[in-house]
C-alpha positions in Angstrom: 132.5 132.8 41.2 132.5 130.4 44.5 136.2 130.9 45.3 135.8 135.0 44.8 132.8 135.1 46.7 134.2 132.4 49.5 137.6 134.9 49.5 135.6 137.8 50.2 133.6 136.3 53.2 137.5 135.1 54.6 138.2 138.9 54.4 135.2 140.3 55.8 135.3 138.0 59.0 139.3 138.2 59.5 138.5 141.8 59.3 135.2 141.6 61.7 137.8 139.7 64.0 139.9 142.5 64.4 137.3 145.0 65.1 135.9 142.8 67.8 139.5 142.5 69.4 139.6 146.1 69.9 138.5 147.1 73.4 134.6 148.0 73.5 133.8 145.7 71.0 133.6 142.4 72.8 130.7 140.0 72.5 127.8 140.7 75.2 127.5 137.5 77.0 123.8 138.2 78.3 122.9 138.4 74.0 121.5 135.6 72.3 124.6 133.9 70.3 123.6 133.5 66.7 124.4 130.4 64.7 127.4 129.7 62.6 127.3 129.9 58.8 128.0 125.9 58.9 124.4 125.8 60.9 122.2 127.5 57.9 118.9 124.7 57.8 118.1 122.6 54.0 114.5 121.6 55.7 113.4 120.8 51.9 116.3 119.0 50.8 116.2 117.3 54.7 112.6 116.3 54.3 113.0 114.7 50.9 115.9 112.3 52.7 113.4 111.6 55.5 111.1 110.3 52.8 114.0 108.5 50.6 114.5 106.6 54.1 110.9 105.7 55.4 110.2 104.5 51.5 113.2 102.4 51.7 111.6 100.7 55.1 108.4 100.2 53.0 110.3 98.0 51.2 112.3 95.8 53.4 111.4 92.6 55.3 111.0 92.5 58.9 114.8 91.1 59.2 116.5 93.6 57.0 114.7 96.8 59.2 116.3 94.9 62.2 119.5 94.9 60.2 119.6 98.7 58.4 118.6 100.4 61.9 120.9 101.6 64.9 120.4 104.2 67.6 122.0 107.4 67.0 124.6 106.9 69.5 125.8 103.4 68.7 129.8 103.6 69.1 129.6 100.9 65.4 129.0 104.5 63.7 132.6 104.9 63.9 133.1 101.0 62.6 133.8 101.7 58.6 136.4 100.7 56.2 137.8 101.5 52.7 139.1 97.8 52.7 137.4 95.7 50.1 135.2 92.5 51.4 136.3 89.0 52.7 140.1 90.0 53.1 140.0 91.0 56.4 137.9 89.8 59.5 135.6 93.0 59.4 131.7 93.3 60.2 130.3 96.4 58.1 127.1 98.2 59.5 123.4 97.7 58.2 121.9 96.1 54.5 124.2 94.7 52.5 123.7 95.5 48.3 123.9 92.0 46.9 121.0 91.1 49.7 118.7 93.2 48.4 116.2 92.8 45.2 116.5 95.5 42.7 113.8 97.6 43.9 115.2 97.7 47.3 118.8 98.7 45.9 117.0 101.2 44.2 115.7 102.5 47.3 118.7 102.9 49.0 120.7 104.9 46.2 117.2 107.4 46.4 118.6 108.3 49.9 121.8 108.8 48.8 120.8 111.2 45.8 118.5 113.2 48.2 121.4 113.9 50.4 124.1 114.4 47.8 124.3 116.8 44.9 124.2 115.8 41.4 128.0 115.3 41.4 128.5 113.7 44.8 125.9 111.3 43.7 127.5 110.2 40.6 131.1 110.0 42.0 129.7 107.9 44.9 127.9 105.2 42.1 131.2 105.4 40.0 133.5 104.8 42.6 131.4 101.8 43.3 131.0 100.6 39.8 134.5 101.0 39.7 134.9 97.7 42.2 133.0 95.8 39.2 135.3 96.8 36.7 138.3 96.1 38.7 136.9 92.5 39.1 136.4 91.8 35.8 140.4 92.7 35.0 141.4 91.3 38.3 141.4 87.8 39.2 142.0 88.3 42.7 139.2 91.0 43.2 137.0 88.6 41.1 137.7 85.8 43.6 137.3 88.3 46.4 134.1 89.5 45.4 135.2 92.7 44.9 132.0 93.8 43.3 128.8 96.6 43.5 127.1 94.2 45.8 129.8 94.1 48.6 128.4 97.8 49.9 126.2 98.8 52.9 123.9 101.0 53.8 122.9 101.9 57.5 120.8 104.3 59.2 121.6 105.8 62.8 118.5 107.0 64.7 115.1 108.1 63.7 115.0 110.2 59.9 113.6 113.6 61.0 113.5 117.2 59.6 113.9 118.3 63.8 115.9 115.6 65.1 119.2 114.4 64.8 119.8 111.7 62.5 122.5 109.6 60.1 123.1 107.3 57.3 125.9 105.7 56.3 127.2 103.8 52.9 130.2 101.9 52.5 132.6 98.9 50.8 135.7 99.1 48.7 137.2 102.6 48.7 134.1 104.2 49.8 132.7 105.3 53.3 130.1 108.2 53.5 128.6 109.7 56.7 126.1 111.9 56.1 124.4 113.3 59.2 121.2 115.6 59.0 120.4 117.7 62.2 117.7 119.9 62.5 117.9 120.2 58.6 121.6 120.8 58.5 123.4 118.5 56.5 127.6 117.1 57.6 129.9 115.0 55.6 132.2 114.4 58.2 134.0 111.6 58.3 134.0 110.3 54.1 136.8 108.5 52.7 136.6 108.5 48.6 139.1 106.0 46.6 139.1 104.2 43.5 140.7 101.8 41.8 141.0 101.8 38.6 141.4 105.3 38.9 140.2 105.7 35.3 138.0 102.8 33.7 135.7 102.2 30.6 132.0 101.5 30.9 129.2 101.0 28.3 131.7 102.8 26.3 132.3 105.7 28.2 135.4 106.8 30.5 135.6 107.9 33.5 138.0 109.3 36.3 136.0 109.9 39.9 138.9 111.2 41.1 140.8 112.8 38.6 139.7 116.7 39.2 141.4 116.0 42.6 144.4 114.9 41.2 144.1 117.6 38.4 143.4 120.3 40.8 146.1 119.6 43.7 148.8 119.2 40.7 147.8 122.9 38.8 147.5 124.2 42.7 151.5 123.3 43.6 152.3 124.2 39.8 151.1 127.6 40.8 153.1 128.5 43.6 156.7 130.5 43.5 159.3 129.1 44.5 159.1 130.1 47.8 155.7 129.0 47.7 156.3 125.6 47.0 159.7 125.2 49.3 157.2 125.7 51.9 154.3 123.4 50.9 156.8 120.6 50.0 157.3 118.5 52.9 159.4 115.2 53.4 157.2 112.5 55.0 153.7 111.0 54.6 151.4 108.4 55.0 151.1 105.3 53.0 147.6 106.1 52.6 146.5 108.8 54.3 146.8 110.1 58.1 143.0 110.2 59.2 141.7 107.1 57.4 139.2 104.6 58.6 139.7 103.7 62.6 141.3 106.7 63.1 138.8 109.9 64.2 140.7 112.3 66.3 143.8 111.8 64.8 145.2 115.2 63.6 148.1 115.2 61.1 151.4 117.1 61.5 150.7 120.7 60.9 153.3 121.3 58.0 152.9 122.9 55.0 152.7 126.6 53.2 150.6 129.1 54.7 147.4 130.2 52.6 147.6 133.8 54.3 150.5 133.9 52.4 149.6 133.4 48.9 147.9 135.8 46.1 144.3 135.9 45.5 144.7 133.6 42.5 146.4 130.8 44.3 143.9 130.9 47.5 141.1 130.7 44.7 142.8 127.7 42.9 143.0 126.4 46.5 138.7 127.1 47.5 137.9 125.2 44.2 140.1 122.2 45.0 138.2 121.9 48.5 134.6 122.2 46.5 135.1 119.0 45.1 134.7 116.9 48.4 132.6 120.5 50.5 129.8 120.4 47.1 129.2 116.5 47.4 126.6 117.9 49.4 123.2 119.8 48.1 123.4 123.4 47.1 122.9 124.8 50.3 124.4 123.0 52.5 127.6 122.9 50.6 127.5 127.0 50.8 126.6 127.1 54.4 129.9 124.7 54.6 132.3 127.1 53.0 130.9 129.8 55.0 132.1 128.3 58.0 134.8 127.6 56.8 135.9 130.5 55.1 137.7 132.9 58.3 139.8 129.9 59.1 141.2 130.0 55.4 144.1 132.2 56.1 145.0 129.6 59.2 145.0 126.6 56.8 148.0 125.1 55.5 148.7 123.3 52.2 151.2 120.6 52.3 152.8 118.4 49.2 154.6 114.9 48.5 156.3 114.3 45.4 156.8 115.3 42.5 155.1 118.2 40.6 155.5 116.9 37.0 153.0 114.7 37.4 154.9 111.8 37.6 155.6 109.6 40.2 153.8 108.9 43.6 152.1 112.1 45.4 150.3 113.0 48.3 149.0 116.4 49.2 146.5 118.1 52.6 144.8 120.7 52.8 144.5 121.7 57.1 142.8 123.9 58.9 141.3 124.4 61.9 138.1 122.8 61.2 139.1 121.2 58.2 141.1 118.3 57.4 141.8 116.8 53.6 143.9 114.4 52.7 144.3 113.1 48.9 146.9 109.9 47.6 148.0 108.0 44.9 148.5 104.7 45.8 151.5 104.3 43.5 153.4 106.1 40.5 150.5 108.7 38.6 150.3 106.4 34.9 150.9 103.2 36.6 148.1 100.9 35.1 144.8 102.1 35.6 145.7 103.8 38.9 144.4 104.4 42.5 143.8 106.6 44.7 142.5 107.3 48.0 141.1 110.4 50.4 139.5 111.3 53.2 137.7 114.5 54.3 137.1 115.3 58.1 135.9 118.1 59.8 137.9 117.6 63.2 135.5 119.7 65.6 131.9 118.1 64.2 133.2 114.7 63.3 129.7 112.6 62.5 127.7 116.0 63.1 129.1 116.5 66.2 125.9 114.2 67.3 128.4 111.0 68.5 
């Protein structure tokens, strides 16, 4: 129902473009411009972060509110990392985990559920458990310290339902910028990785990562031939393009041309970007799509490596105010596997507030 409904607002605004091409039906510069899909307000869901945040300050110390706060324009928004701890000479923003008692660490995770949905929430807290698994099967991450108390949690300016404001949350694989303006709610920049890619806990298994895996392998499956011959393209990043340290950068535009492909394929390609676009709340994910949604015939789908699912692959999805980028950090089966991604919105990187 999301991609069919997210198709059918791609058609109505290519075709809305169009009409206002024709002469006589350019905008009136002297009228009031109204605001982009991507601007539609979540005041309820902004206000209960604005609380999650001032009760998180009720329970820190006079030095850890000194350490968790930073002006909304401080240039160390831009100073994350998907590298794990105490391998590199790296300073991470605000609160670190393992310094806070469990009340406090509570806290801090009851910002990040207020700002997330269900499912962004509970790949965010797996991704980071999986850092704890990985160092119980890995002597080097165990000497490391590669564990759920090497993350941080920062906040950029003043929490406020009418002001602009940010928090950010970060270690191993993981670095989320959420930014909350006048109730609107931006993702952009978030890298997601994991390692083990799938991993047992308290009995259970799970895979943070896997539906994006899943998803970009049915989505190449899908195409014709010609299809694919033009998605497939010969280079990529060891990682990815536009990872941490690098805002602005803009991959190579390469790859099959969504205008191109039927319905069923351009749906297949909608739900595949829903899976980073609905780690955020209900609305806001919605209001995200919809400004999205006219550029989809603009956006290009490129692919590395095999499509049997073997072997080492990379895929991006580009367009022009969209930018993701998904990897396996080796052969698809090796060991427990790992992965890494990044999503970006190149014209409102960190809410278009830095």
């Amino acid at each position: 129902m999301l991609a069919l409904a997210i198709l059918a607002l791609a058609a109505s605004a290519a075709a809305y473009s169009e009409t206002a091409g024709n002469s006589g039906n350019h905008p009136d510069p002297n009228k009031e411009a109204t605001q982009p899909p991507g601007a539609v307000s979540n005041p309820d869901r902004a206000a209960e972060a604005v609380a999650a945040v001032e009760a998180l300050y009720a329970t820190l110390d006079e030095d850890l509110l000194e350490q968790v706060k930073y002006d909304l324009d401080d240039e160390k928004r831009r100073n994350w990392s998907n590298l794990p701890a105490n391998i590199t000479d790296f300073e991470r923003n605000g609160i670190r985990m393992g310094d806070l008692n469990e009340e406090q660490r509570a806290s801090v995770f009851a910002v990040l559920e207020t700002s997330l949905s269900t499912e962004g929430f509970e790949k965010v807290r797996r991704i980071v458990r999986a850092d704890e698994i990985l160092a119980q099967s890995s002597p080097r991450a165990a000497r490391f310290g590669w564990t759920e108390d090497n993350y941080w949690f920062a906040v950029f300016g003043a929490p406020s339902v009418t002001e602009a404001w940010s928090w950010q949350f970060g270690g191993h694989h993981l670095a989320v910028n959420v930014t909350i303006d006048e109730g609107r709610m931006f993702l952009s920049p978030t890298f997601l990785g994991v390692e083990p890619a799938t991993f047992v806990d308290g009995g259970e298994t799970f895979a943070p990562l896997q539906a994006e895996l899943e998803g970009g392998l049915a989505l190449v499956r899908a195409l014709d031939e010609t299809q694919q011959a033009a998605a497939i393209v010969t280079d990529r990043p060891r990682e990815v393009y536009a990872g941490a340290g690098r805002d602005g950068v803009i991959p190579p535009t390469e790859g099959a041309l969504v205008e191109e492909w039927p319905a069923a394929q351009q749906e297949m390609l909608v739900e595949l970007i829903d899976l980073w676009v609905g780690m955020l709340p209900g609305a806001a994910a919605e209001a995200r799509h919809a400004e999205i949604a006219p550029d989809l015939p603009e956006t290009r789908f490129a692919w590395h490596g095999p499509v049997d699912g073997s072997g080492s692959v990379y895929y991006r999805i580009q367009g022009p105010r969209l930018l993701i980028e998904f990897s396996t950090q080796g052969n698809i089966g090796d060991d427990a596997g790992h992965n890494h991604s990044v999503y970006r919105d190149p014209t409102r990187e960190y809410g278009g507030t830095l």
